[in-house]
C-alpha positions in Angstrom: -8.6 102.4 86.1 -7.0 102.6 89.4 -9.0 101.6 92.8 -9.4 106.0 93.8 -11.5 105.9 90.7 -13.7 102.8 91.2 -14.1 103.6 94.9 -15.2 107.5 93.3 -17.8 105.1 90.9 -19.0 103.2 93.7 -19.7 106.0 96.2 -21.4 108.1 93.4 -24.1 105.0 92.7 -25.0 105.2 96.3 -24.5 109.0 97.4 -23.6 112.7 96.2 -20.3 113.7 95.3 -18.7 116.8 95.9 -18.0 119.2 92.8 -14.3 118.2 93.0 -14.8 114.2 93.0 -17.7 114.7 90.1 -14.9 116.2 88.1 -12.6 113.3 88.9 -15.0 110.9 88.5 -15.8 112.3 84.9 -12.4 112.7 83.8 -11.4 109.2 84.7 -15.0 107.7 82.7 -13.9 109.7 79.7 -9.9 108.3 79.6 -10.8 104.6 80.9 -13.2 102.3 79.1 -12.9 99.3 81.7 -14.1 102.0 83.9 -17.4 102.8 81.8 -17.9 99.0 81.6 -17.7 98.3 85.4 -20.1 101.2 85.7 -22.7 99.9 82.8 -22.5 96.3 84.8 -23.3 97.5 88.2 -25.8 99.6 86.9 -27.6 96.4 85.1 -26.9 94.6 88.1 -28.8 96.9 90.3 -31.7 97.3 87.9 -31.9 93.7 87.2 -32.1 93.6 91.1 -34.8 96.3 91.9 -36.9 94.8 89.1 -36.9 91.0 90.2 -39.8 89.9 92.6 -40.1 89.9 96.3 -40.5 86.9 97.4 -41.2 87.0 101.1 -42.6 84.5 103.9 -45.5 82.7 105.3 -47.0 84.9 108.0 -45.1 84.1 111.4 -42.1 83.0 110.0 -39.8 84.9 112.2 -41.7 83.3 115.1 -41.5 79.6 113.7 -37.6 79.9 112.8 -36.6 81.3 116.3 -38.5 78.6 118.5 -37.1 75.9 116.2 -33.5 77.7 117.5 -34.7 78.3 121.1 -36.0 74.3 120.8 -32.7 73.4 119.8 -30.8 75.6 121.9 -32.6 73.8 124.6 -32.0 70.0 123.2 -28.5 70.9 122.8 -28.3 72.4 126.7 -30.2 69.3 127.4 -27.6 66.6 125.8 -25.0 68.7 126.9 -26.1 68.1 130.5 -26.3 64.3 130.4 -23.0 64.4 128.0 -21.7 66.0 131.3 -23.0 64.3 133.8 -23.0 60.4 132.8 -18.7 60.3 134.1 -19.5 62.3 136.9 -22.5 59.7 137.8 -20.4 56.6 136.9 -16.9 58.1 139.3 -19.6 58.7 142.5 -21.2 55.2 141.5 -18.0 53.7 141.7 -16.6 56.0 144.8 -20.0 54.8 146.9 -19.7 51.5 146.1 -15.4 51.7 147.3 -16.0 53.6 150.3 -19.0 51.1 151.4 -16.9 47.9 150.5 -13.7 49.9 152.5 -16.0 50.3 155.6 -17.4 47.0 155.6 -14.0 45.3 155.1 -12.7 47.9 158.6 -16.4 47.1 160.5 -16.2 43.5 160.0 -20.1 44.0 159.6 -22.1 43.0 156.3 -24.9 46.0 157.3 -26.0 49.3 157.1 -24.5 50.3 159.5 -21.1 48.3 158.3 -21.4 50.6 155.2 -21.9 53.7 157.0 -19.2 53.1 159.3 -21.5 53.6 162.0 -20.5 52.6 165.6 -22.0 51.8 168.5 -22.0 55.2 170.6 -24.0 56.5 173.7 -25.7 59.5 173.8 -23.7 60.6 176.8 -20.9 60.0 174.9 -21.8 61.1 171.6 -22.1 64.9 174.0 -18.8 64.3 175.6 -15.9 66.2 174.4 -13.5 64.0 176.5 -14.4 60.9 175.1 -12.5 59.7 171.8 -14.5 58.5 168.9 -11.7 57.6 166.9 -11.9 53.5 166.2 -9.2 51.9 166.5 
């Protein structure tokens, strides 16, 4: 038995065969025994198969197995997310808390507005293109 003659089995349990190939496919059952076996197994195989129960589901079980995935989709997104996020939130933590101590330690003030940097300004001035803001 060579593979032409088990793919020429195997197409002729699951469609028609032209004149040509039934002639082949005959031939090669009458010189080849492995052949005939193959052929008497998947034919037992496929009986034993059509003849076994159907077992099928609970009424909405489609529906209950794809929100369990959406749900976990979802949880997964979800941890994901705060996986993500937790450096990023601990790096600006720490970044607030250096640029606040950097513009208290410039200011000389222990305030708001030390922390913000924020300097006394006018409103006139604040308006004023000429005037400088820079601190020196």
């Amino acid at each position: 038995m060579n593979n032409d003659e088990r793919d020429l089995l195997l197409k002729s349990l699951d469609s028609e065969l032209s004149a040509e190939e039934n002639q082949k496919l005959e031939d090669a059952l009458k010189r080849s025994e492995d052949l005939r076996t193959e052929r008497e197994i998947i034919l037992n195989m496929r009986s034993s198969l059509k003849s076994a129960a159907v077992r099928s589901f609970r009424a909405g079980f489609e529906n209950r197995v794809m929100a369990k995935i959406q749900a976990k989709n979802v949880e997964e997104f979800t941890a994901s997310l705060f996986r993500i996020f937790r450096p990023v939130a601990i790096a600006a933590i720490l970044l607030i808390i250096i640029t606040a101590s950097f513009n208290m330690w410039n200011s000389d003030q222990i305030s708001v507005d030390g922390v913000l940097a924020i300097t006394d300004i006018s409103p006139t001035d604040a308006f004023n293109p000429l005037v400088d803001l820079a601190q020196e």
